[in-house]
N, C-alpha and C positions, 0 to 999 in steps of 0.2 A: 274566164269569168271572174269579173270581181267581187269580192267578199268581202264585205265591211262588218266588225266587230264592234257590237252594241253593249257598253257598258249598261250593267245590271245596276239599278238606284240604290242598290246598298255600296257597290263600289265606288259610287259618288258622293255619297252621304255619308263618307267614311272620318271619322275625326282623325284619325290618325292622318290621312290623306292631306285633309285639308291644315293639319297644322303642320305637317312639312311642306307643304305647297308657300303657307304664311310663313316659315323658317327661312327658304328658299328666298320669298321677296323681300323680306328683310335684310337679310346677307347681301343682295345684290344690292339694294339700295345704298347697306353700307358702306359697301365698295365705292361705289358710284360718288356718295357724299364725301367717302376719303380722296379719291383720288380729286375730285375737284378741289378741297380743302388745303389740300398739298399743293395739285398747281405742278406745272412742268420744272422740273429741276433747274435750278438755279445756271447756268453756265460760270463754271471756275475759271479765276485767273490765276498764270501762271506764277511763282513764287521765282522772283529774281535771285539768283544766290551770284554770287562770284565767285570764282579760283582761280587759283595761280599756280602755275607750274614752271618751276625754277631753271629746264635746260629744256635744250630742244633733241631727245633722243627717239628711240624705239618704245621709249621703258615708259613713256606718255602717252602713247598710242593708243591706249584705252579709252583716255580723257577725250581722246580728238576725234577719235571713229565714232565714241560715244553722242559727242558735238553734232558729229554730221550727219549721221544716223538717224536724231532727232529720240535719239532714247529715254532723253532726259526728262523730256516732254512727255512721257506715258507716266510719267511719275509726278509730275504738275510745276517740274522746274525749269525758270526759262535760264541757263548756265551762261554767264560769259566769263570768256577766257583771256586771263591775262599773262603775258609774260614778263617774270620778275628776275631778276637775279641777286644772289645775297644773300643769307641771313638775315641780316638786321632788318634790310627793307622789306621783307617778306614777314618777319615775326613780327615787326612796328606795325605794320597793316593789318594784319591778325591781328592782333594786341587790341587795337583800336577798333578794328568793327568794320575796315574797310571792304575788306573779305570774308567769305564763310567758310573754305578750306582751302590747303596748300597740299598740294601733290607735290610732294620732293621725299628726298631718303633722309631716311631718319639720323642719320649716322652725321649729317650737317647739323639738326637741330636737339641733338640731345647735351652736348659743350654748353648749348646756349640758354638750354632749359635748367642746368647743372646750375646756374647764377641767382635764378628764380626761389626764394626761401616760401614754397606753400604752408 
């Protein structure tokens, strides 16, 4: 048997009722006018950086697994890699703005950083 439950007119006539009912469409409304007002997220593009990595060993492998993996990319960088060999032409490219980091051992570029008066 079905039973249906008949609200008593004082439980409808309730002000407390009715102004959380009015809080409730409010709120939603607000939402509703935010999320229009925002609009679907932008799509980002990827941040071109360059690097240079000085030898072709093991001790790079990070950089290149990283490359093909597509790691770089959850982080919003589109990486290209280049390879340099040298000091000078590696630090002149730095220096300049050609690239944004060098992957090599320190123990090359600290001689040449020593010339540098900061």
């Amino acid at each position: 048997m079905l039973r249906t439950t008949l609200l008593r007119r004082s439980e409808i006539d309730n002000p407390l009722d009715r102004r959380q009912a009015r809080v409730t469409i409010i709120t939603i409304l607000g939402y509703l006018l935010l999320a229009l007002w925002l609009g679907p997220f932008p799509a980002y593009s990827l941040e071109k950086v360059s690097a240079v990595y000085t030898s072709i060993s093991g001790g790079y492998a990070p950089l290149w697994v990283g490359k093909e993996k597509q790691a770089f990319e959850q982080y919003g960088l589109d990486i290209h890699l280049i390879y340099m060999r040298g000091t000078i032409p590696t630090s002149a490219a730095l220096a300049n703005g050609e690239i944004e980091f060098i992957q090599a051992g320190a123990s090359t570029y600290i001689p040449y950083a020593a010339h540098f008066h900061w």
